[in-house]
C-alpha positions as CSV (number, residue, x, y, z in Angstrom):
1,X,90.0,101.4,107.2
2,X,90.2,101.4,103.3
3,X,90.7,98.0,101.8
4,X,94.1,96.4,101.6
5,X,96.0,95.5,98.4
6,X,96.5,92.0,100.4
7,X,95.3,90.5,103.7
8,X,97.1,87.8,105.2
9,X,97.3,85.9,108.3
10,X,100.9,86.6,110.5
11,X,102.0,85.5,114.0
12,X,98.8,84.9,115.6
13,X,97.1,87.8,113.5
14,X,96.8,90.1,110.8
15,X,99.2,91.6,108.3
16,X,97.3,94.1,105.7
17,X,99.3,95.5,102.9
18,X,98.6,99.2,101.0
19,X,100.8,100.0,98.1
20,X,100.3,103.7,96.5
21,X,101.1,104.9,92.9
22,X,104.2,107.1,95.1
23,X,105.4,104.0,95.5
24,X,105.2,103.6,98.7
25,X,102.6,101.8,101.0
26,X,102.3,100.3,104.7
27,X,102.2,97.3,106.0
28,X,99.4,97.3,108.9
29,X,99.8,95.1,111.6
30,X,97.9,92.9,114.7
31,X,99.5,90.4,115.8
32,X,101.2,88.7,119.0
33,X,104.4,91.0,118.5
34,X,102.7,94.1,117.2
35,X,102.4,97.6,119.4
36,X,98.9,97.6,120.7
37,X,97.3,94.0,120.0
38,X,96.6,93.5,123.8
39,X,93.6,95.9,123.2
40,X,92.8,95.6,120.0
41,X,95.0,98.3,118.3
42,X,96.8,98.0,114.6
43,X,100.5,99.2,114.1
44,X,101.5,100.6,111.4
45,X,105.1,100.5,109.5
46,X,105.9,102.9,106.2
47,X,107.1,100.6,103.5
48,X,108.9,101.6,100.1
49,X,107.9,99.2,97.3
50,X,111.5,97.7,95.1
51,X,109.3,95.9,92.4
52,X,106.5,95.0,91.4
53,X,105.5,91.7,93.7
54,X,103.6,91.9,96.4
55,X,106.4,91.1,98.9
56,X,108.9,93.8,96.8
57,X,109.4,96.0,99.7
58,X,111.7,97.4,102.3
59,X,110.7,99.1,105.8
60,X,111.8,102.9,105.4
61,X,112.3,105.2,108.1
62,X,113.3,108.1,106.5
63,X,109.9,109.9,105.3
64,X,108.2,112.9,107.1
65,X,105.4,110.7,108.4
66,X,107.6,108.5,111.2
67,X,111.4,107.5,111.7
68,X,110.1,104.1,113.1
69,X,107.0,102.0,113.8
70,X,103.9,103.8,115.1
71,X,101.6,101.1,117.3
72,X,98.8,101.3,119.1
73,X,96.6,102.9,116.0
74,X,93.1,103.2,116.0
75,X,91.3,102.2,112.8
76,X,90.7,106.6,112.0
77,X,94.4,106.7,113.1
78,X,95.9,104.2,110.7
79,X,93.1,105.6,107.6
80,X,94.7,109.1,108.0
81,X,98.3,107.9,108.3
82,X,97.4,105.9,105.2
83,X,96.2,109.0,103.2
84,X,99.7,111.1,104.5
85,X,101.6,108.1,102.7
86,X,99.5,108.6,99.7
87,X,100.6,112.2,99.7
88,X,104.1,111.8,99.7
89,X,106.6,112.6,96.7
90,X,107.1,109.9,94.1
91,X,109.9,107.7,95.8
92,X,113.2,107.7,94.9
93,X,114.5,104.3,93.7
């Protein structure tokens, strides 16, 4: 997996964030809540960046890649969901 804009530690794991000149990014998950931590699996969530901090963002569930959450990710799984998000149209504001 490509190296996170931010790596920090969240509910018994891992929270890495990826922010993309579209302006949008993900926020990649492992942790005791996430889809797929019981066997070592990262979930992933679609984020739209509001400003320019690091924790500037909102979930969004309205782009072509999911409508909701996608768990149980392998590492190749969550790098070519990354480079779909990179792809998408500038966001709208």
């Amino acid at each position: 997996m490509r190296k996170a804009m931010m790596e920090r530690p969240m509910n018994n794991g891992t929270q890495k964030l990826f922010r993309f000149k579209n302006g949008y990014g993900a926020s990649v998950v492992r942790h005791s809540f996430s889809y797929g931590t019981e066997k070592g699996l990262w979930e992933l969530a679609v984020i739209k960046y509001i400003g320019i901090g690091i924790d500037d963002f909102s979930l969004t569930y309205d782009t072509p890649i999911t409508a909701d959450v996608i768990g149980y990710l392998s590492e190749i799984a969550v790098e070519k969901l990354l480079s779909k998000i990179k792809a998408l149209p500038k966001a709208k504001k």
